[in-house]
C-alpha positions as protocol buffer text, in pm:
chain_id: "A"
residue {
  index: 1
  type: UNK
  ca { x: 7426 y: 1289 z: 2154 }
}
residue {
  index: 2
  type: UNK
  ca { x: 7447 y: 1239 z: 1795 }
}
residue {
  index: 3
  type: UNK
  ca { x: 7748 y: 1394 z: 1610 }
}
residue {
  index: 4
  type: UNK
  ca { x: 7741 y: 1769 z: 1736 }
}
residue {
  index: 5
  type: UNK
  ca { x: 7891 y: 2070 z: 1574 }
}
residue {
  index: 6
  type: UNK
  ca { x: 7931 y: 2421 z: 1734 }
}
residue {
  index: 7
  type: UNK
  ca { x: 8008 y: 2721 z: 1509 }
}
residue {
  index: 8
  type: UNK
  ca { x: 8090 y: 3060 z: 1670 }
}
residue {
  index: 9
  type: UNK
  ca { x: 8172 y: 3396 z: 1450 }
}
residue {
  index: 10
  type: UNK
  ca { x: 8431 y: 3569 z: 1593 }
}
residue {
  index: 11
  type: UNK
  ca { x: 8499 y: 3991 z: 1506 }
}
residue {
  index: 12
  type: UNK
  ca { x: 8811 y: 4176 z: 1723 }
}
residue {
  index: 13
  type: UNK
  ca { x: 8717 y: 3900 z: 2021 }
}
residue {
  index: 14
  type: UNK
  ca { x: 8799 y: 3966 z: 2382 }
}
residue {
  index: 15
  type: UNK
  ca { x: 9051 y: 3719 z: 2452 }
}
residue {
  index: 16
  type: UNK
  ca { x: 8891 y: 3711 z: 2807 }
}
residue {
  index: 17
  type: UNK
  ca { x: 8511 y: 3593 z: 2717 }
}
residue {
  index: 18
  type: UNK
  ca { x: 8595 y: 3397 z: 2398 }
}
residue {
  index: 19
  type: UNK
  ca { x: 8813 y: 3149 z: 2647 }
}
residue {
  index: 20
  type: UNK
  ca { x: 8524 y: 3150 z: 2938 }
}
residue {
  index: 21
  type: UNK
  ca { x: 8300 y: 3094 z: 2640 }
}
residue {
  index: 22
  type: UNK
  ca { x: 8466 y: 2752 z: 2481 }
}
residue {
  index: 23
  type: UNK
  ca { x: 8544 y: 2633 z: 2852 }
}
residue {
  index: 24
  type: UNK
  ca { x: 8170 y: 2646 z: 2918 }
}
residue {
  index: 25
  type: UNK
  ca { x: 8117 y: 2421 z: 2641 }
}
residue {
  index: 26
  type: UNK
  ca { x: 8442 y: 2170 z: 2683 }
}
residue {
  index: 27
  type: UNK
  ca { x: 8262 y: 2133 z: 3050 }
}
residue {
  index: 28
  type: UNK
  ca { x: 7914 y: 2116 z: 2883 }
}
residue {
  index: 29
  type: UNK
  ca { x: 8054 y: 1885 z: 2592 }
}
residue {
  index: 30
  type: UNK
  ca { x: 8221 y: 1658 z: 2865 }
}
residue {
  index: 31
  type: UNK
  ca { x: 7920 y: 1587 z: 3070 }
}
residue {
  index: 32
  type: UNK
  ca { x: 7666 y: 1509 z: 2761 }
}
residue {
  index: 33
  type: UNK
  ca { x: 7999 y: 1274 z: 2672 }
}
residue {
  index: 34
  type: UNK
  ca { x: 7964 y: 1408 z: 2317 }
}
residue {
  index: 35
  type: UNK
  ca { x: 8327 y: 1547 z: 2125 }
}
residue {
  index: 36
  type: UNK
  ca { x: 8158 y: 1845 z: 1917 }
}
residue {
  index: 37
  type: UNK
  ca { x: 8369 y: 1959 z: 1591 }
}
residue {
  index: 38
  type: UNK
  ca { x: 8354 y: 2313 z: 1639 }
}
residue {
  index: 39
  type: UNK
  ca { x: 8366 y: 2570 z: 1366 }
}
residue {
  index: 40
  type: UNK
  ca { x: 8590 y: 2915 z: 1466 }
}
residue {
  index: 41
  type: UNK
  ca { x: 8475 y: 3188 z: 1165 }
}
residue {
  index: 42
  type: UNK
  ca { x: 8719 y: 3432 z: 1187 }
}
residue {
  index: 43
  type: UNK
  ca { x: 8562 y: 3747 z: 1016 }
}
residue {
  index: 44
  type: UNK
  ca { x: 8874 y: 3980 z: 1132 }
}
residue {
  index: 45
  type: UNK
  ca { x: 9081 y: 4090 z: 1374 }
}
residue {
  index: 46
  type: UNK
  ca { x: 9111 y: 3729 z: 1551 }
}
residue {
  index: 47
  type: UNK
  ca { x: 9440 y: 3589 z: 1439 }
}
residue {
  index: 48
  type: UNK
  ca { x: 9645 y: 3679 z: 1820 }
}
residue {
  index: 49
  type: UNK
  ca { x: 9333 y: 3547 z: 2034 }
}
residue {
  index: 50
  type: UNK
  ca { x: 9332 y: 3191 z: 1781 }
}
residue {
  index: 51
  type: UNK
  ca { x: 9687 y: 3167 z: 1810 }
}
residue {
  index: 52
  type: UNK
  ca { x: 9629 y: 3140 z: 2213 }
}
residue {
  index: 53
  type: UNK
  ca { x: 9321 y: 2880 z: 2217 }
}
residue {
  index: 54
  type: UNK
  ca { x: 9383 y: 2586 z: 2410 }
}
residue {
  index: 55
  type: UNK
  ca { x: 9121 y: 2334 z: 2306 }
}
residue {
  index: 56
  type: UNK
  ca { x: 9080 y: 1939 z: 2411 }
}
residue {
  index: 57
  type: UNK
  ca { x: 9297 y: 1754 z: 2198 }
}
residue {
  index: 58
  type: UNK
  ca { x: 9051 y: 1515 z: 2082 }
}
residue {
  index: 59
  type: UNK
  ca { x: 8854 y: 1809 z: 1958 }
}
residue {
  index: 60
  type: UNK
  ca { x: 8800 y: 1876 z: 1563 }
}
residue {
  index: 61
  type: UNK
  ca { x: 8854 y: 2247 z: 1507 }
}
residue {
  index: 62
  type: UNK
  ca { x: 8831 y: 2437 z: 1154 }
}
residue {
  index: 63
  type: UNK
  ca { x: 8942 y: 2792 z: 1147 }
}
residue {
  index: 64
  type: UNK
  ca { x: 8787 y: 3011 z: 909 }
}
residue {
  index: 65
  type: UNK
  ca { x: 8958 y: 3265 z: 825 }
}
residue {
  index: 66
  type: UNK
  ca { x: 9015 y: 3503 z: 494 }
}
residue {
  index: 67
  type: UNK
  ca { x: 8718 y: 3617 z: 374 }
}
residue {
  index: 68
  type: UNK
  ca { x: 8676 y: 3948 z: 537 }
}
residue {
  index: 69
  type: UNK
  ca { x: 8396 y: 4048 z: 761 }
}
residue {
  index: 70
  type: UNK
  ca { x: 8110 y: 3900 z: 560 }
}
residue {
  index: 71
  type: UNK
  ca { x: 7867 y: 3955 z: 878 }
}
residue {
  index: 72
  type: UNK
  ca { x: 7721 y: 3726 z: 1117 }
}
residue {
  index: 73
  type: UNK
  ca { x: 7481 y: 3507 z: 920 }
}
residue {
  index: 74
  type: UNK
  ca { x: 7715 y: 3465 z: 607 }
}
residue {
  index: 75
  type: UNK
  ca { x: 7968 y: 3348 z: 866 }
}
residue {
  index: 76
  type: UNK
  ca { x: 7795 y: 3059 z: 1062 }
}
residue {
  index: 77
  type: UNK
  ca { x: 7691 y: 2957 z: 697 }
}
residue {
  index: 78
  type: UNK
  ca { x: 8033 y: 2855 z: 613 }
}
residue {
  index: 79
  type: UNK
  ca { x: 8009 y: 2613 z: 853 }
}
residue {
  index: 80
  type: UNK
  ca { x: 7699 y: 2405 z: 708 }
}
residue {
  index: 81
  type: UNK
  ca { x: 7860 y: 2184 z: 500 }
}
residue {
  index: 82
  type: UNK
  ca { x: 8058 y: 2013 z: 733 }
}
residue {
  index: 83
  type: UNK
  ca { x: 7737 y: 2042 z: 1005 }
}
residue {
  index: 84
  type: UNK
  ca { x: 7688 y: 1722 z: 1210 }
}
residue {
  index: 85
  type: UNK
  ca { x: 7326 y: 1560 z: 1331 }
}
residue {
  index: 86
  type: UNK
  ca { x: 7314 y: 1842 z: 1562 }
}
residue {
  index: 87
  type: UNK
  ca { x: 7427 y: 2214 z: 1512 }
}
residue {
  index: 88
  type: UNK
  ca { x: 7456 y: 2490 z: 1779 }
}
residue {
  index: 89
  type: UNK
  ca { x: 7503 y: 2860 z: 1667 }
}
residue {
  index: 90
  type: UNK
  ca { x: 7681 y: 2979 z: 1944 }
}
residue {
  index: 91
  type: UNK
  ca { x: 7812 y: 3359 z: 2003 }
}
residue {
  index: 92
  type: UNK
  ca { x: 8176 y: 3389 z: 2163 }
}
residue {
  index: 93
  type: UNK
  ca { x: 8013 y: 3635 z: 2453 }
}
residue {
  index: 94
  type: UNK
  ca { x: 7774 y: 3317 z: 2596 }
}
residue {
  index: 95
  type: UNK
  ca { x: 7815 y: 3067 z: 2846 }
}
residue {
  index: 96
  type: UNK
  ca { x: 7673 y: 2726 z: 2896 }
}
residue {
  index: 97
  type: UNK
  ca { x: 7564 y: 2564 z: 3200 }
}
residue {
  index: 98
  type: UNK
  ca { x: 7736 y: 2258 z: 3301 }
}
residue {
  index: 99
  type: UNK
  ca { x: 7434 y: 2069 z: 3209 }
}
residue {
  index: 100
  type: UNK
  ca { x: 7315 y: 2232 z: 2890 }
}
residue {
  index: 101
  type: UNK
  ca { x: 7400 y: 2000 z: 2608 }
}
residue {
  index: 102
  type: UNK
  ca { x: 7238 y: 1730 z: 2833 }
}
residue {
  index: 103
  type: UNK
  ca { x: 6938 y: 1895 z: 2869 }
}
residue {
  index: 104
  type: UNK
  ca { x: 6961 y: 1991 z: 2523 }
}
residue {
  index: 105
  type: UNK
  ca { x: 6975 y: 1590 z: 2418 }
}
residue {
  index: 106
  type: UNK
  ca { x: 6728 y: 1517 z: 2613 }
}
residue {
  index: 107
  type: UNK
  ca { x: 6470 y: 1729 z: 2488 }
}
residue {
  index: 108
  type: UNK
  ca { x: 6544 y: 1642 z: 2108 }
}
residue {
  index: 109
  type: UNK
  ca { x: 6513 y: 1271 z: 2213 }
}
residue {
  index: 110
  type: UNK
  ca { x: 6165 y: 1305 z: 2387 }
}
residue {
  index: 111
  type: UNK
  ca { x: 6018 y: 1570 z: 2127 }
}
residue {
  index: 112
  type: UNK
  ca { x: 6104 y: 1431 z: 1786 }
}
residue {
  index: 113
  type: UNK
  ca { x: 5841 y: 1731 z: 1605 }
}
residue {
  index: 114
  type: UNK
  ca { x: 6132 y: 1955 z: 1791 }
}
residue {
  index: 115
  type: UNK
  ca { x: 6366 y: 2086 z: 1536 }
}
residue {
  index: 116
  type: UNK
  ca { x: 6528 y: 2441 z: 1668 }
}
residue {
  index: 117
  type: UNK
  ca { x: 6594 y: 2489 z: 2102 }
}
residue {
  index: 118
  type: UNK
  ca { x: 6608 y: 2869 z: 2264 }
}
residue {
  index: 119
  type: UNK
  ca { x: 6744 y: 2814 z: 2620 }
}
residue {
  index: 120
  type: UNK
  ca { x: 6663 y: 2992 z: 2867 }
}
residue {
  index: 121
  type: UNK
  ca { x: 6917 y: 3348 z: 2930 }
}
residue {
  index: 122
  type: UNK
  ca { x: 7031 y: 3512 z: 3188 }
}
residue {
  index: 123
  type: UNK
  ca { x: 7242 y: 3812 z: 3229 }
}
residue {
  index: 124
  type: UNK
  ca { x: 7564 y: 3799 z: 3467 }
}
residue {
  index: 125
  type: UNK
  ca { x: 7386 y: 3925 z: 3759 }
}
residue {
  index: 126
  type: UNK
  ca { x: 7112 y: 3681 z: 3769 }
}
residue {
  index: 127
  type: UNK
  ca { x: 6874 y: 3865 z: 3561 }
}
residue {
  index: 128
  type: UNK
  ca { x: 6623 y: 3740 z: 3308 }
}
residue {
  index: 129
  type: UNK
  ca { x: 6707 y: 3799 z: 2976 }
}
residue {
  index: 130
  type: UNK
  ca { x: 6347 y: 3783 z: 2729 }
}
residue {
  index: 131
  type: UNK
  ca { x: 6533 y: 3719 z: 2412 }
}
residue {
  index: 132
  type: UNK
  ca { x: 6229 y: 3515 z: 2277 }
}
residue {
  index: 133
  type: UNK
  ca { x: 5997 y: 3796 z: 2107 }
}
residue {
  index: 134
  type: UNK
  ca { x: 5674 y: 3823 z: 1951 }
}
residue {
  index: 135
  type: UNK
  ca { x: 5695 y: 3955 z: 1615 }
}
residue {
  index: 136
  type: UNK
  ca { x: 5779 y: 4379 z: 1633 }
}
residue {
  index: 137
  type: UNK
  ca { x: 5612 y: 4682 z: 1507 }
}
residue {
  index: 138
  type: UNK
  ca { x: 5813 y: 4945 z: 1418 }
}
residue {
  index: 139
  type: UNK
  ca { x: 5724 y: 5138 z: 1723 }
}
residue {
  index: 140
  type: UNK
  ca { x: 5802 y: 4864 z: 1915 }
}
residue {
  index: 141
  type: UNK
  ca { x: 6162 y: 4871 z: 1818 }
}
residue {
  index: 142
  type: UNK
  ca { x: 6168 y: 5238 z: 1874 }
}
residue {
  index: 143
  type: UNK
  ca { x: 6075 y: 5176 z: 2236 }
}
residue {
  index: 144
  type: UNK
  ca { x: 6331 y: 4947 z: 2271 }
}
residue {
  index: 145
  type: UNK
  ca { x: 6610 y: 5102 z: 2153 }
}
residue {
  index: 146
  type: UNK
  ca { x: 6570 y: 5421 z: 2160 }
}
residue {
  index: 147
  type: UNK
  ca { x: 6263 y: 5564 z: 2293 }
}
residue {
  index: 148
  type: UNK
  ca { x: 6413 y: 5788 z: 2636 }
}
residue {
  index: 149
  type: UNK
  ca { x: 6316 y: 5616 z: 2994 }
}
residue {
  index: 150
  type: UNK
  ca { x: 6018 y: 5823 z: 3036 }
}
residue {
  index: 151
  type: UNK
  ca { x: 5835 y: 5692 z: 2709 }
}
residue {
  index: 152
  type: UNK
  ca { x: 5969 y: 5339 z: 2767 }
}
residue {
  index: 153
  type: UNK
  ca { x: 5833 y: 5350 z: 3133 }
}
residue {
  index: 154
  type: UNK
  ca { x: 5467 y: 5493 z: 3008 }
}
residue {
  index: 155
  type: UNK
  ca { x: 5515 y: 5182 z: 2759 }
}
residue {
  index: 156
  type: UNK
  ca { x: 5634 y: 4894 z: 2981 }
}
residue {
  index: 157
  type: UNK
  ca { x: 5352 y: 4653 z: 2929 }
}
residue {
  index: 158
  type: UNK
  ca { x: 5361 y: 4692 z: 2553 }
}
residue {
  index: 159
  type: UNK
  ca { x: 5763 y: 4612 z: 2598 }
}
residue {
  index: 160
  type: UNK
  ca { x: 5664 y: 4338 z: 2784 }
}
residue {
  index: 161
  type: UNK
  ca { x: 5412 y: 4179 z: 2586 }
}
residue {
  index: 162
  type: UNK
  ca { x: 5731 y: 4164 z: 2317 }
}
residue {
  index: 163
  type: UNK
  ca { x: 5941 y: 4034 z: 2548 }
}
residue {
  index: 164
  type: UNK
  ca { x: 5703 y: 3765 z: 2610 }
}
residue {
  index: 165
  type: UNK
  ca { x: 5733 y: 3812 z: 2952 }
}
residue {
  index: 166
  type: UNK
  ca { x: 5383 y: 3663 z: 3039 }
}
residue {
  index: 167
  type: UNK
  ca { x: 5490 y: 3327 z: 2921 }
}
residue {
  index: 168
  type: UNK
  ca { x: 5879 y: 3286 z: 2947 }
}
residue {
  index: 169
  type: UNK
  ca { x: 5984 y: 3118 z: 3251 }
}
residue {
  index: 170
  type: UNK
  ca { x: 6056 y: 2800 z: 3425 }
}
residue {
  index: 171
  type: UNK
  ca { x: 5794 y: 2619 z: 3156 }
}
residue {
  index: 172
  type: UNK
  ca { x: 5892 y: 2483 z: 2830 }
}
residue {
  index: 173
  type: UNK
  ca { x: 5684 y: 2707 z: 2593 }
}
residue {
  index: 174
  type: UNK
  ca { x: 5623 y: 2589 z: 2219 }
}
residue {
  index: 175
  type: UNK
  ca { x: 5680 y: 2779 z: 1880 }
}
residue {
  index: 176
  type: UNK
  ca { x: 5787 y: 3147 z: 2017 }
}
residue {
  index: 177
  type: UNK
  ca { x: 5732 y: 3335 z: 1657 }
}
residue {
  index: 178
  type: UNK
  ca { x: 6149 y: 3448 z: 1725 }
}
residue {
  index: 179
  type: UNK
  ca { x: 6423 y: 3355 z: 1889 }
}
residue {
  index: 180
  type: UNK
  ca { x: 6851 y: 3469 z: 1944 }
}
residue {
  index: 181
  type: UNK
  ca { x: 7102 y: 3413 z: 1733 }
}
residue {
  index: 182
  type: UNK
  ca { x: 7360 y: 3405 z: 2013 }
}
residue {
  index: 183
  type: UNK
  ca { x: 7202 y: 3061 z: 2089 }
}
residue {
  index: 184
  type: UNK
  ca { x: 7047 y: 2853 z: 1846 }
}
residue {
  index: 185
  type: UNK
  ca { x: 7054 y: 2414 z: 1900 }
}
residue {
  index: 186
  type: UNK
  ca { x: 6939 y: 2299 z: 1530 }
}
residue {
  index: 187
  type: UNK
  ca { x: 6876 y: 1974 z: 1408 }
}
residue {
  index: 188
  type: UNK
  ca { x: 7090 y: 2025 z: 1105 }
}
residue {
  index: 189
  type: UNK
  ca { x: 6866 y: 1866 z: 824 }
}
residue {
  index: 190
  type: UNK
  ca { x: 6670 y: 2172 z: 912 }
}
residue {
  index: 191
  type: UNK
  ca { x: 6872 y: 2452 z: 909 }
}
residue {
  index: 192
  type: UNK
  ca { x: 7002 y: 2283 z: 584 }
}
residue {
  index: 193
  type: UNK
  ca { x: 6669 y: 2262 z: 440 }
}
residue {
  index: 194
  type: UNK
  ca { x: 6652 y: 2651 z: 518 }
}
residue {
  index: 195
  type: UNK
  ca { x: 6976 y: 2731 z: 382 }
}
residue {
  index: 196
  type: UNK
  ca { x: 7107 y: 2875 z: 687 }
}
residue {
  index: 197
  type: UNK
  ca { x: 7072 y: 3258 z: 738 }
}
residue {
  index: 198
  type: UNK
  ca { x: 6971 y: 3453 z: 440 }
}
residue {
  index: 199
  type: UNK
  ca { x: 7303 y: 3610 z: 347 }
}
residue {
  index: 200
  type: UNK
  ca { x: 7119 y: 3985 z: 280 }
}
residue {
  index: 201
  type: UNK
  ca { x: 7134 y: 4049 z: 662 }
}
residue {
  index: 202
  type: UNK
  ca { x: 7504 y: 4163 z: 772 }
}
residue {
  index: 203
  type: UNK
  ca { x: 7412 y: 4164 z: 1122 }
}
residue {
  index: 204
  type: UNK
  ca { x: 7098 y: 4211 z: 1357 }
}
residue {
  index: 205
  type: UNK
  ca { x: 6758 y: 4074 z: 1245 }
}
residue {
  index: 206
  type: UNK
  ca { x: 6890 y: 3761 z: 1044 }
}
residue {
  index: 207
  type: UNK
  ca { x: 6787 y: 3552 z: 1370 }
}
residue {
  index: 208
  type: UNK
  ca { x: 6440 y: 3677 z: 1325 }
}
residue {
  index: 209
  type: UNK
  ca { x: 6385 y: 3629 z: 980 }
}
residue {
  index: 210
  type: UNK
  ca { x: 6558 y: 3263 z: 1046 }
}
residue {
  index: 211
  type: UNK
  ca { x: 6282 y: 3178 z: 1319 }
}
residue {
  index: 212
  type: UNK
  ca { x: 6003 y: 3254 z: 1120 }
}
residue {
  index: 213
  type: UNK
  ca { x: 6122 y: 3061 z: 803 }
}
residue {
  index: 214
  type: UNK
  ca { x: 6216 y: 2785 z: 1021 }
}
residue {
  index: 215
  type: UNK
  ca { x: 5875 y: 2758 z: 1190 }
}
residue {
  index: 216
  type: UNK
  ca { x: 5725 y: 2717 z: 854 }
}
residue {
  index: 217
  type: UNK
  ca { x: 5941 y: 2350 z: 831 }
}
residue {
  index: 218
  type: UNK
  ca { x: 5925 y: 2226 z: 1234 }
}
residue {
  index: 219
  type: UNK
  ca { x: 5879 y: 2360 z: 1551 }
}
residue {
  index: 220
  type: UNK
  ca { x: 6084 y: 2575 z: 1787 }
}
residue {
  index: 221
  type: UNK
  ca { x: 6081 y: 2533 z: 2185 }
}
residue {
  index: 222
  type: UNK
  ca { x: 6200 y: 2769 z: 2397 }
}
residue {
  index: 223
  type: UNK
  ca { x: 6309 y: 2490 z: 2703 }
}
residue {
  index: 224
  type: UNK
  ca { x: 6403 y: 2650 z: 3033 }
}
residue {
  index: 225
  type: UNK
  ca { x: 6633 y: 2317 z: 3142 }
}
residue {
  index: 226
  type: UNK
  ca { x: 6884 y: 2483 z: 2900 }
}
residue {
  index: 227
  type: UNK
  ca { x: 7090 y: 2741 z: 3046 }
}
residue {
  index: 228
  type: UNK
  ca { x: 7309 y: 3004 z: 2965 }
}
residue {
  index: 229
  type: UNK
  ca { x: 7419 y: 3366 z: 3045 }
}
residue {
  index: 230
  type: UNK
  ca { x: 7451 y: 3624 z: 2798 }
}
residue {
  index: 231
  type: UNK
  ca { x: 7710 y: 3952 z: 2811 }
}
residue {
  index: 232
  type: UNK
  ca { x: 7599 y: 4072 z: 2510 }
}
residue {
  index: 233
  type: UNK
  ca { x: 7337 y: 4315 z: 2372 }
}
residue {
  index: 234
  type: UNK
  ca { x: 7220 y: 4653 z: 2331 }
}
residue {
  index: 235
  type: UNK
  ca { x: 7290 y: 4781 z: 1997 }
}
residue {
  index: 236
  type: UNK
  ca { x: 7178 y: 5111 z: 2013 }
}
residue {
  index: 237
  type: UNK
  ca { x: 7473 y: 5170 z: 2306 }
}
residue {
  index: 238
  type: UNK
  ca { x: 7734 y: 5013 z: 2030 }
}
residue {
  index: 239
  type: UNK
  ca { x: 7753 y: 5396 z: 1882 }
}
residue {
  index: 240
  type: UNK
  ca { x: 7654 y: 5486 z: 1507 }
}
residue {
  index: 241
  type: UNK
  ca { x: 7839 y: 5229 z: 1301 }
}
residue {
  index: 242
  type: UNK
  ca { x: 7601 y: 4962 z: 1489 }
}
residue {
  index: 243
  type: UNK
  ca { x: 7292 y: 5144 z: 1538 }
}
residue {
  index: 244
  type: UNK
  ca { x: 7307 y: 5159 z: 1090 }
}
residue {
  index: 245
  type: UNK
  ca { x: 7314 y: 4799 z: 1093 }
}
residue {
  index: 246
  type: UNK
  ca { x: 7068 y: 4808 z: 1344 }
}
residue {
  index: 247
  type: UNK
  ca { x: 6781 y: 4987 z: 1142 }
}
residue {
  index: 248
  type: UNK
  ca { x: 6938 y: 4841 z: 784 }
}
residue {
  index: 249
  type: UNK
  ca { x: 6841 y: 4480 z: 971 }
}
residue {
  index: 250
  type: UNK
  ca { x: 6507 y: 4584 z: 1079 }
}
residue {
  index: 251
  type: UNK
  ca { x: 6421 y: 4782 z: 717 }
}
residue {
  index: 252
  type: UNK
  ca { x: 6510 y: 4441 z: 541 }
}
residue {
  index: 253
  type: UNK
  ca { x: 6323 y: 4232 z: 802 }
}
residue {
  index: 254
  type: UNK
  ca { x: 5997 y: 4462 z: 757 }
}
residue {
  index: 255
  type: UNK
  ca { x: 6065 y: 4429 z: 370 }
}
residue {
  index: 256
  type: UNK
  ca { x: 6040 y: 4053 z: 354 }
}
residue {
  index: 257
  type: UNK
  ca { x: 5798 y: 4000 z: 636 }
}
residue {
  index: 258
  type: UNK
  ca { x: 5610 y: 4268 z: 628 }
}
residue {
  index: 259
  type: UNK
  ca { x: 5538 y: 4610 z: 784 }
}
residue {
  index: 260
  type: UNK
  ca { x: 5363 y: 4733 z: 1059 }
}
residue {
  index: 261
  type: UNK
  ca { x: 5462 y: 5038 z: 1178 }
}
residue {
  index: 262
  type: UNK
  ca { x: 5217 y: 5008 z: 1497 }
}
C-alpha cells in the first residue's frame, strides 16, 4: 500500500477498546505489509491511557494533545498535513478484520475513479450495522432516535429504506449519498481537496455533510470485503449533553444542505 496514515480522536477513552482497537490495526497493518504513521488527537482526558500504549516500534506516532476538546471533525483535521497517499479516519471503539487494509488496497488499485471506502459493519454480536444512509428528513431522524418502539415499528420500512437495507450487503454498492465517520479509507488528495471536515460541526453530522461534498469531487464505495465491528452508537442513549449535539449537528446539516422536514 502506498504510504498510509491512520488518525483516531480520542475523548476520556476506555483503556480497554482503545488497545483492542490499535491491535486490530497493527494485525491489519502487518498483513497488507504497510507501517501506517498514525495520528493519536487527544481532545481530553487521555493522558493515563497514552502513557500505557504499546505500539510497534517501527511505528510513527504523533500525539496531539493541548488544544481542548475542539470536537471530532476539527480533531482528525489536525492530522491532514502530515496525511500520507492513503488516510483512514478511524474511531478508537472499531475493529479491523485481519484482512481489511488488504482488501482496502486492493480495491483502490482496481477502481482508480474510487476515492473514499465504507466497509462493511457489524456489531459485536454478529449483527448488521446499516451505517450507509440515504439522505434524512427530519422525521426520519425522529424515528430513529427518538420516536418510542411502537411508532418506529409502524415505520420500519421507511427506517429501512434509510438504512439502505435493500442494497447493503455482501455486494460492493457505488456512491451511497452518506457514509460513518468511525470508518472512513480516503485517498488523501481528496479529503485535502475538501479540506477535511467542515470545522462548524462539533460532533454528529460532520460525516454526512463530508460524504456529500466529497461525492461532488470522486466517488464513494461502500465494499463489503472490508470488515469491521463497531461498539459504538446511539446518541440519543448518551443522555442530554449528547442528544444537544445531536440535534445542533442535524440543524446545521439541514442548514447547509437543505431541509426537508418529511
Amino acid at each position: 500500500m502506498e504510504r498510509l496514515t491512520v488518525s483516531l480522536v480520542l475523548y476520556r477513552p476506555d483503556a480497554a477498546q482503545l488497545k483492542a482497537t490499535l491491535d486490530s490495526l497493527v494485525t491489519a497493518s502487518r498483513a497488507a505489509d504497510v507501517v501506517p504513521d498514525l495520528f493519536l488527537i487527544d481532545n481530553g482526558g487521555s493522558d493515563a491511557v497514552l502513557a500505557g500504549l504499546q505500539l510497534p516500534d517501527d511505528w510513527q506516532v504523533h500525539v496531539f494533545s493541548g488544544h481542548g476538546n475542539v470536537g471530532f471533525g476539527c480533531g482528525h483535521n489536525l492530522s491532514l498535513d502530515g496525511a500520507g497517499d492513503v488516510h483512514l479516519i478511524l474511531n478508537p471503539d472499531l475493529e479491523l478484520a485481519p484482512d481489511a487494509l488488504v482488501e482496502a488496497r486492493a480495491f483502490f488499485r482496481a477502481h482508480p475513479e474510487c476515492g473514499l471506502i465504507a466497509p462493511a459493519v457489524r456489531w459485536e454480536d454478529g449483527r448488521v450495522q446499516y451505517l450507509c444512509k440515504r439522505v434524512p428528513t427530519v422525521f426520519d431522524l425522529f424515528l430513529r432516535g427518538f420516536a418510542p418502539g411502537w411508532l418506529r415499528r409502524r415505520f420500519a420500512a421507511r427506517m429501512a429504506r434509510y438504512e439502505m437495507q435493500d442494497v447493503i450487503g455482501d455486494a460492493v454498492v457505488w456512491d451511497p449519498p452518506l457514509v460513518s465517520g468511525a470508518f472512513m479509507c480516503f485517498r488523501t488528495d481528496v479529503l485535502r481537496r475538501l479540506g477535511g471536515f467542515d470545522s462548524r460541526f462539533f460532533l454528529y453530522f460532520e460525516d454526512y455533510d463530508l460524504s456529500l461534498r466529497a461525492a461532488r469531487e470522486t466517488r464513494i464505495a461502500y465494499v463489503p470485503t472490508v470488515k469491521v465491528v463497531h461498539h459504538g452508537g446511539h446518541a440519543a442513549k448518551k443522555g442530554l449533553h449528547h442528544i444537544r449535539l445531536f440535534m445542533h449537528g442535524a440543524a446545521l446539516f439541514f442548514r447547509l444542505h437543505g431541509w426537508k422536514w418529511f
